[in-house]
C-alpha positions as CSV (number, residue, x, y, z in Angstrom):
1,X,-19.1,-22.8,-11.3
2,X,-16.5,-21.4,-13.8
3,X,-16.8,-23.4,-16.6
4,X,-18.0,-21.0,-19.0
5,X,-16.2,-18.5,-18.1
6,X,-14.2,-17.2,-21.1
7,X,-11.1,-18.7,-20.9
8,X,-8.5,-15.5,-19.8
9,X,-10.8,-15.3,-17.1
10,X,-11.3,-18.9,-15.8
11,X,-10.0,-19.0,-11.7
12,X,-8.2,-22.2,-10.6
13,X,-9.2,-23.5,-7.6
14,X,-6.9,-25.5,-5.8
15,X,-6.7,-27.2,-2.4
16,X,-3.7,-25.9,0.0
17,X,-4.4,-28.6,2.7
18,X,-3.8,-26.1,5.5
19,X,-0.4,-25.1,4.5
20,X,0.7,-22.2,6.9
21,X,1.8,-19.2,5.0
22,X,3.2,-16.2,6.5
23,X,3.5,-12.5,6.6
24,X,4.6,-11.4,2.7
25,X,7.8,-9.5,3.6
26,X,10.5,-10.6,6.3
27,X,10.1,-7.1,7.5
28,X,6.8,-7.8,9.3
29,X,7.1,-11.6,10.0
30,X,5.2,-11.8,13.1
31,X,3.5,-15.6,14.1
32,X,0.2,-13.3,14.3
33,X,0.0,-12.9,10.7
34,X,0.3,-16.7,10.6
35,X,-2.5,-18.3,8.3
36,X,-3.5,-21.7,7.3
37,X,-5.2,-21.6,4.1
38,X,-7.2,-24.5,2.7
39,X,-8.9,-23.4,-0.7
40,X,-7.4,-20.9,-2.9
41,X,-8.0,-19.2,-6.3
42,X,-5.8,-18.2,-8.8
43,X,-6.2,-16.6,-12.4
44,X,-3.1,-16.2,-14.2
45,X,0.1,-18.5,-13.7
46,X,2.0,-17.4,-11.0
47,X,5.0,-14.9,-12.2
48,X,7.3,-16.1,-9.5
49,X,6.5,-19.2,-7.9
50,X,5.8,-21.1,-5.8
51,X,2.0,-20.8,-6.1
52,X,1.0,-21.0,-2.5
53,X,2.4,-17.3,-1.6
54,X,0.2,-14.1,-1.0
55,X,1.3,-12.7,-3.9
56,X,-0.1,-15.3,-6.2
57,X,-4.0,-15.7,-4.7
58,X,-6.7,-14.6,-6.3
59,X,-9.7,-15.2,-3.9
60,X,-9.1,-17.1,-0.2
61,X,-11.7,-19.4,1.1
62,X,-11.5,-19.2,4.8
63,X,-13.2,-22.6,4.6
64,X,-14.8,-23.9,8.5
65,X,-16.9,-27.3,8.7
66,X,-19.7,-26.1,11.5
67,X,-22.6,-23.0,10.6
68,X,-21.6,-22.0,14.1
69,X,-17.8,-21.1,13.4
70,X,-19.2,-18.0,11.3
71,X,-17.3,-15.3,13.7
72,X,-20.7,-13.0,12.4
73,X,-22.9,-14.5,14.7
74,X,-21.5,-15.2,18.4
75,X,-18.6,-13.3,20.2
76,X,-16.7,-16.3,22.0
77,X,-13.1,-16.8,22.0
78,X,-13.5,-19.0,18.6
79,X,-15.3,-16.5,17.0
80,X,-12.5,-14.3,17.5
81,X,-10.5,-16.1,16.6
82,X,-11.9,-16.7,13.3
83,X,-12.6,-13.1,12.7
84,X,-9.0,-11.9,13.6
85,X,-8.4,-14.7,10.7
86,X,-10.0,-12.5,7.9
87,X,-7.9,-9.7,8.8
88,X,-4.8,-11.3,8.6
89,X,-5.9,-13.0,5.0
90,X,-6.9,-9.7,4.0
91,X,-3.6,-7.5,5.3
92,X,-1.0,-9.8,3.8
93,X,-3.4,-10.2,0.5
94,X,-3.6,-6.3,0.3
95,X,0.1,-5.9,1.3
96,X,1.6,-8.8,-1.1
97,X,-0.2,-7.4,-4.4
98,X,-0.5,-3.8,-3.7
99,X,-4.7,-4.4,-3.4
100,X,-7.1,-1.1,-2.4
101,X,-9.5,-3.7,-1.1
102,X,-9.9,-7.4,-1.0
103,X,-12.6,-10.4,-1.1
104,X,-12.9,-13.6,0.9
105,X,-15.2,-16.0,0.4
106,X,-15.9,-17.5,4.1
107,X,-17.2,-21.3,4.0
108,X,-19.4,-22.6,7.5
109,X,-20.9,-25.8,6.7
110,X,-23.0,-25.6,3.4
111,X,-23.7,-21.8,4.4
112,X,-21.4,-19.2,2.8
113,X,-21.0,-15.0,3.2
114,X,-19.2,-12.9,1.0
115,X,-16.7,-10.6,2.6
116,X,-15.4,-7.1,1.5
117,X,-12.6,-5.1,3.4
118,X,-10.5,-2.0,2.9
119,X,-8.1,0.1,4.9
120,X,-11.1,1.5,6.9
121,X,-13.7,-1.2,7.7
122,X,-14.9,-4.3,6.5
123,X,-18.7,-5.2,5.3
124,X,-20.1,-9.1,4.8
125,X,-23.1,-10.3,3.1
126,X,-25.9,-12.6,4.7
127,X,-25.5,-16.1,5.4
128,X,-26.6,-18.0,2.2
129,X,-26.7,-21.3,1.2
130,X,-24.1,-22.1,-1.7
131,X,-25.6,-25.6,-2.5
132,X,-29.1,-24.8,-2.9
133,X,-28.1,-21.0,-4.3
134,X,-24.8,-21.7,-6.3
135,X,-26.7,-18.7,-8.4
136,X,-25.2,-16.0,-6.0
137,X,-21.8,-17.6,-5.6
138,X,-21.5,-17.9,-9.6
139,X,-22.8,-14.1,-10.4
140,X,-20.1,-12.9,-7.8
141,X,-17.3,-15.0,-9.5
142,X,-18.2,-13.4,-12.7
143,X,-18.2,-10.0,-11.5
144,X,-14.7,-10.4,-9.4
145,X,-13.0,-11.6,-12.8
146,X,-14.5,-8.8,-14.5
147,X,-13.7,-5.8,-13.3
148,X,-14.8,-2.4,-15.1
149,X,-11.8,-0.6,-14.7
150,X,-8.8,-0.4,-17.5
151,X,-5.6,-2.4,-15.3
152,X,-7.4,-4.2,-13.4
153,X,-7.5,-8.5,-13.3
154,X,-10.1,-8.8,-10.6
155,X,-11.7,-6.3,-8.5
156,X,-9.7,-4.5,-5.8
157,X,-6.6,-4.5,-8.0
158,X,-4.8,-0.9,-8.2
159,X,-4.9,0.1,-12.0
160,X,-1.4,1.9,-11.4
161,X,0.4,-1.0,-10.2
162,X,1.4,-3.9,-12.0
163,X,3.2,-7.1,-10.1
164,X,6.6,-7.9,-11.4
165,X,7.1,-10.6,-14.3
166,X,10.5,-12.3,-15.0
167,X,11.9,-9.9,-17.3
168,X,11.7,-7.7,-14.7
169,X,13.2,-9.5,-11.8
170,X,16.1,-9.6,-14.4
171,X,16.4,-6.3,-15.5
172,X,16.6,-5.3,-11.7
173,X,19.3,-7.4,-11.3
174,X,21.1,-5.6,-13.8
175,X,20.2,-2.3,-12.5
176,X,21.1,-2.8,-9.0
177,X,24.8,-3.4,-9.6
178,X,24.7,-0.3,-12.3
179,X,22.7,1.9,-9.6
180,X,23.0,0.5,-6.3
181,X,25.7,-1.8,-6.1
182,X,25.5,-1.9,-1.9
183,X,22.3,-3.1,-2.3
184,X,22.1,-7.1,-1.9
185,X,19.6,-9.2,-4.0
186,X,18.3,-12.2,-2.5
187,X,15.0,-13.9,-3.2
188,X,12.9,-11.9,-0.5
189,X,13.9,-9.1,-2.6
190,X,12.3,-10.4,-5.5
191,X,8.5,-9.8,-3.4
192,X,8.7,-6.3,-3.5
193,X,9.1,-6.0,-7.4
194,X,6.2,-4.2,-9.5
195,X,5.9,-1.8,-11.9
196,X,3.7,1.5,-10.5
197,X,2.5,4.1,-12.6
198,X,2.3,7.7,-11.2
199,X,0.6,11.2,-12.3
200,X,3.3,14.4,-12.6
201,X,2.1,18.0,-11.9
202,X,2.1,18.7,-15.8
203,X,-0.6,15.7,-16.1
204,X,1.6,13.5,-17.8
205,X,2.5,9.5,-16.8
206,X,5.6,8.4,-15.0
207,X,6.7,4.4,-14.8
208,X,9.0,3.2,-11.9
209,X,10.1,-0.2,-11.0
210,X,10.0,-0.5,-7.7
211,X,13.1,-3.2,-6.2
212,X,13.2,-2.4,-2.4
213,X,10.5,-1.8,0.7
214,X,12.2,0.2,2.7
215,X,9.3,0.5,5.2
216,X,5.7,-1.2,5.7
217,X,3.1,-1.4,8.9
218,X,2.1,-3.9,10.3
219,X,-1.6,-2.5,10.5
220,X,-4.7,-3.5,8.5
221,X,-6.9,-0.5,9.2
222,X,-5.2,2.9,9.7
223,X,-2.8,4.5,7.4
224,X,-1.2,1.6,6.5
225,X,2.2,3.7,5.2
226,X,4.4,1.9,3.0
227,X,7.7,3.0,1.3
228,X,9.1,1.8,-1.7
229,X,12.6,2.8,-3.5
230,X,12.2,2.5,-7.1
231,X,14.5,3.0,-10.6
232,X,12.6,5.3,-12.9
233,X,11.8,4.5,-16.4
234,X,11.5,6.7,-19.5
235,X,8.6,7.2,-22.2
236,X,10.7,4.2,-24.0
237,X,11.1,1.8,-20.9
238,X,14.5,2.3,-20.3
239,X,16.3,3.2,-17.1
240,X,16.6,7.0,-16.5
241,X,19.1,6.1,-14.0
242,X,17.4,7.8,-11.5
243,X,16.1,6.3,-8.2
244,X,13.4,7.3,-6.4
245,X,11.3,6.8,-3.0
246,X,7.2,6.1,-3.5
247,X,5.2,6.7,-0.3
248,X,1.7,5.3,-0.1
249,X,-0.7,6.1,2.3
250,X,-4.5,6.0,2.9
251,X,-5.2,9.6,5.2
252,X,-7.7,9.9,7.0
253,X,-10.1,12.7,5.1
254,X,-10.2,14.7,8.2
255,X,-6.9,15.1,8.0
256,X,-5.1,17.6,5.7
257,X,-3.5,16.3,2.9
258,X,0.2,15.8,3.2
259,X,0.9,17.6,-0.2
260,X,-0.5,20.7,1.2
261,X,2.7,21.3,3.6
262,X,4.9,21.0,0.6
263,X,2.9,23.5,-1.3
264,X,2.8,25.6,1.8
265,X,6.5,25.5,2.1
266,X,7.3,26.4,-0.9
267,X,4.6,29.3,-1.6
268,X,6.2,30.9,1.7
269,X,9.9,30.3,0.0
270,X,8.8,32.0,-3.2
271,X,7.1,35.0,-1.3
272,X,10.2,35.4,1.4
273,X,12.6,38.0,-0.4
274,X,15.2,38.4,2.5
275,X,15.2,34.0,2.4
276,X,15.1,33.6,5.8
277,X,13.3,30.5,4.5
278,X,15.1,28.1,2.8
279,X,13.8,24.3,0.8
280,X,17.4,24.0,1.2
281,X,16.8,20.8,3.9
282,X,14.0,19.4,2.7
283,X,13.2,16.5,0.8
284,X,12.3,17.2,-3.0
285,X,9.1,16.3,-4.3
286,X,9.1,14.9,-7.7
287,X,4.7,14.3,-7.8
288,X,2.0,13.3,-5.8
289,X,-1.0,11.4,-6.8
290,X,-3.8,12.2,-4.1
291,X,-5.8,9.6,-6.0
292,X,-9.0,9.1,-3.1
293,X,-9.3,12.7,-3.0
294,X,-9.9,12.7,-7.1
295,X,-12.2,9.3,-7.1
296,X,-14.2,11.5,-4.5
297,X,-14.6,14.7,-6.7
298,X,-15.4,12.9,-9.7
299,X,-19.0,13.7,-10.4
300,X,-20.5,10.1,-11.2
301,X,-22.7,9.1,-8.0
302,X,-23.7,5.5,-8.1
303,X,-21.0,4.7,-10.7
304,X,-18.3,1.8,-10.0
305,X,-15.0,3.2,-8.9
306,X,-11.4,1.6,-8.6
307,X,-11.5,2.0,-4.6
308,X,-9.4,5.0,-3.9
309,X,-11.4,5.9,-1.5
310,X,-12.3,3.4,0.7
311,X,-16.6,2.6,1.7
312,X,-18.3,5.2,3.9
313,X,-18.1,3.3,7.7
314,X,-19.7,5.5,10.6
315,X,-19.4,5.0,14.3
316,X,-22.3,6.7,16.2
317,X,-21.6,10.2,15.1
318,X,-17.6,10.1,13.6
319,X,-17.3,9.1,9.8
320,X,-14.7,7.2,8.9
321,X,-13.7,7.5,5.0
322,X,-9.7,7.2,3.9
323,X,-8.4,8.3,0.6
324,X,-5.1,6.9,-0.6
325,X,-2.1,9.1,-1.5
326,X,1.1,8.2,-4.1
327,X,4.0,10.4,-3.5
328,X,7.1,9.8,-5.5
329,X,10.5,12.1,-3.7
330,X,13.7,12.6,-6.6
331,X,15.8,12.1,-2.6
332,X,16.4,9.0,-1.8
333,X,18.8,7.7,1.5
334,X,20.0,5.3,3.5
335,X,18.2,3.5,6.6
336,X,19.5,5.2,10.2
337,X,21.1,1.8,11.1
338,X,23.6,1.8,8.0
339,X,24.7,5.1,8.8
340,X,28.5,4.9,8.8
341,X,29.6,8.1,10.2
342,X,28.2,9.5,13.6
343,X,29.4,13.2,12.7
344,X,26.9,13.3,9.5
345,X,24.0,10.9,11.3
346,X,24.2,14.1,14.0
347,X,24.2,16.8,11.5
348,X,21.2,14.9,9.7
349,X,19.6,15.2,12.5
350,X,20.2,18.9,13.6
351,X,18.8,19.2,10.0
352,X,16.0,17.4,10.5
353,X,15.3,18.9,13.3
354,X,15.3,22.2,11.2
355,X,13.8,21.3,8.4
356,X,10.9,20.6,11.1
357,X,10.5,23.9,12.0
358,X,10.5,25.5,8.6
359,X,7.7,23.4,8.3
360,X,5.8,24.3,11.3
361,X,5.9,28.0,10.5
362,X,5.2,27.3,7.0
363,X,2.0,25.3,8.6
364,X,1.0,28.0,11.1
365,X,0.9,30.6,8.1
366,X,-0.9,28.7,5.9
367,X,-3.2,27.6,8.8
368,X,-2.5,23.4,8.4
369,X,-3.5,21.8,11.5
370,X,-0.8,19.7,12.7
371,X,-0.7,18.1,16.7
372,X,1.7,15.3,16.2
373,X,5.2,15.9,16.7
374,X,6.9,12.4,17.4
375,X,10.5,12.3,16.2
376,X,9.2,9.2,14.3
377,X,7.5,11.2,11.7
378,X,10.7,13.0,11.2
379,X,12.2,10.8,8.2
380,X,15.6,12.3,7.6
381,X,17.0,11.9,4.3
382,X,20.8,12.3,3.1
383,X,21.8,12.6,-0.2
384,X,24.0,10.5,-1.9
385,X,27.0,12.6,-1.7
386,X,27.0,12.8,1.7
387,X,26.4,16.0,1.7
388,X,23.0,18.5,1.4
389,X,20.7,16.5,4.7
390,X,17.4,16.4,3.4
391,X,13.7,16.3,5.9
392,X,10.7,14.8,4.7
393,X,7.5,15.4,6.6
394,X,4.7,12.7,7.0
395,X,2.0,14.7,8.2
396,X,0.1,12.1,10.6
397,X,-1.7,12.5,13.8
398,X,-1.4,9.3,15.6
399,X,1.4,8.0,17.3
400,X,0.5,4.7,16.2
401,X,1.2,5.8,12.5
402,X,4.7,6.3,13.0
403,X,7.2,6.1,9.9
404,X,10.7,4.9,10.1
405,X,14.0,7.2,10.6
406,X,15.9,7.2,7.0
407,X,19.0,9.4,6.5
């Protein structure tokens, strides 16, 4: 099927057996996200072995022996069961290697469809038969390895991320005990490593290694909020010896975008003479990348794009589209949990809690809907010192999208 491919872009097929694999990060380790994987693909040798782990796979084959166990076809508690199975292969895929959207080849008998799914919805091709029409399985191999975008291996990679190789996973090492020496490193650390590549305000490119999730959901469709601390890099790869927090999200586009509260905030600091308000408390951000929102404005209709945004889904008469957000914050802190002193978790909370409301006004004024006001989306950061609390607002609208509690 892949034989003449060129050689860089040659997948490997190999035959897991049925080996279980599990959620990508200890965080999330639930038995639902428990898969048994048969047949796999992979492309490039895997940078931190062993092979069989989510961060490694290429293309899944969610292979089944009968026609009748295509989940497309009947609802029965099989069916189910098989399609709750593509969405657990696709979350920890999309999770493990940083993915906008991922493939799955689904196997029933001698028939075959093609399955696409993003942070909004998912869409499958018809049945077909991949012995008799090995034609349409072989054009969409070719097209997976050969993605049009500048970054990417295979389609549904994120051109700004790159996973992590071994030079890496030793450089972190380093940096740790020169920049977080209370930080342990163990080998579940070494999943999160990657290199992500970010957009300033002033248009120019900014590298980070990311070492540490601080926070993920456990959610394939939704916002699907994840939190990274990362050591920034210079123009010359080498450590700034800075550290910084990188929150990705995919908003809903009805929603506001979350950078507009911080512009908000800060126009109505630079226009408040008597400084009644105050950034003082609130967490300082260093750039944000609302990357679905520029894939959408980008005036080429028909033309192949990375995936920022993900495919057009509609329910009766609501439209579901998401658009995925980078935002990199110069604060970083420490989990609620590690919090060693109850006087300064209390006044981190106090200034939290204002930090809030200078945000709320700052909303109303600027006339940014906002109707969630959970204490979860109040991330409270503290900085280093101990001293100078900062808030950090996530701007969601569902309870079910909460964010952890950082000081």
């Amino acid at each position: 099927m892949v034989r003449k491919f060129p050689e860089a872009n040659q997948l490997q097929f190999h035959n897991l057996e049925g080996h279980t694999m599990r959620h990508p990060f200890a965080m999330c380790d639930l038995d639902d996200y428990e898969v048994r994987v048969d047949v796999c693909a992979t492309l490039t040798p895997p940078a931190t072995p062993p092979m069989a782990r989510w961060r490694n796979l290429a293309l899944v084959f969610d292979v089944h022996p009968r026609v009748k166990d295509d989940p497309m076809t009947k609802s029965s508690e099989v069916h189910e069961r098989n399609f709750w199975r593509l969405s657990w292969i696709a979350h920890n895929t999309m999770l493990a290697q940083g993915k906008l959207y991922v493939f799955i080849v689904g196997i029933y008998g001698r028939q075959a469809r093609l399955y696409r799914i993003d942070r909004s919805g998912g869409i499958c091709s018809p049945l077909f038969n991949y012995a008799s029409q090995p034609h349409i399985l072989h054009d969409f191999l070719w097209r997976f390895v050969h993605p049009k975008f500048d970054g990417c291996v295979v389609l549904g990679d994120d051109p700004a991320v790159k996973q992590g190789s071994h030079a890496d996973r030793v450089r972190v090492q380093e940096l740790v005990k020169q920049q977080d020496p209370e930080y342990t490193y163990t080998a579940e650390n070494k999943k999160a490593i990657r290199r992500v590549t970010a957009t300033r305000n002033d248009g120019t490119k900014a590298t980070y290694l990311v070492y540490k999730l601080l926070y993920t959901e456990s959610y394939l469709f939704g916002r699907a909020t994840t939190v990274w601390e990362a050591f920034a890099l210079d123009s010359d790869d080498k450590a700034t010896g800075t550290r910084v927090v990188i929150k990705e999200a995919w908003r809903h586009t009805s929603s506001p975008s979350e950078v507009r509260f911080y512009d908000a905030m800060r126009e109505a600091a630079e226009a408040n003479e008597s400084g009644a308000i105050s950034l003082a408390g609130i967490v300082r951000l260093e750039c944000c990348s609302d990357l679905g929102g520029r894939e959408a404005e980008e005036p080429s209709p028909g033309a192949s794009r990375p995936g920022y945004r993900t495919m057009r889904s509609t329910f009766g008469r609501e439209v579901h589209e998401r658009d995925f957000t980078r935002m990199v914050f110069a604060t970083v802190g420490t989990k609620l949990e590690d919090f060693k002193c109850t006087y300064d978790m209390v006044r981190a909370c106090r200034d939290a809690v204002e930090g809030d409301d200078i945000r709320s006004c700052c909303a109303r004024t600027h006339n940014i809907d906002h109707v969630h006001r959970s204490p979860t989306s109040l991330p409270v950061w503290c900085h280093p010192s101990g001293h100078q609390p900062r808030q950090c607002h996530d701007g969601k609208k569902s309870r079910r999208d909460h964010q952890r509690l950082y000081t």
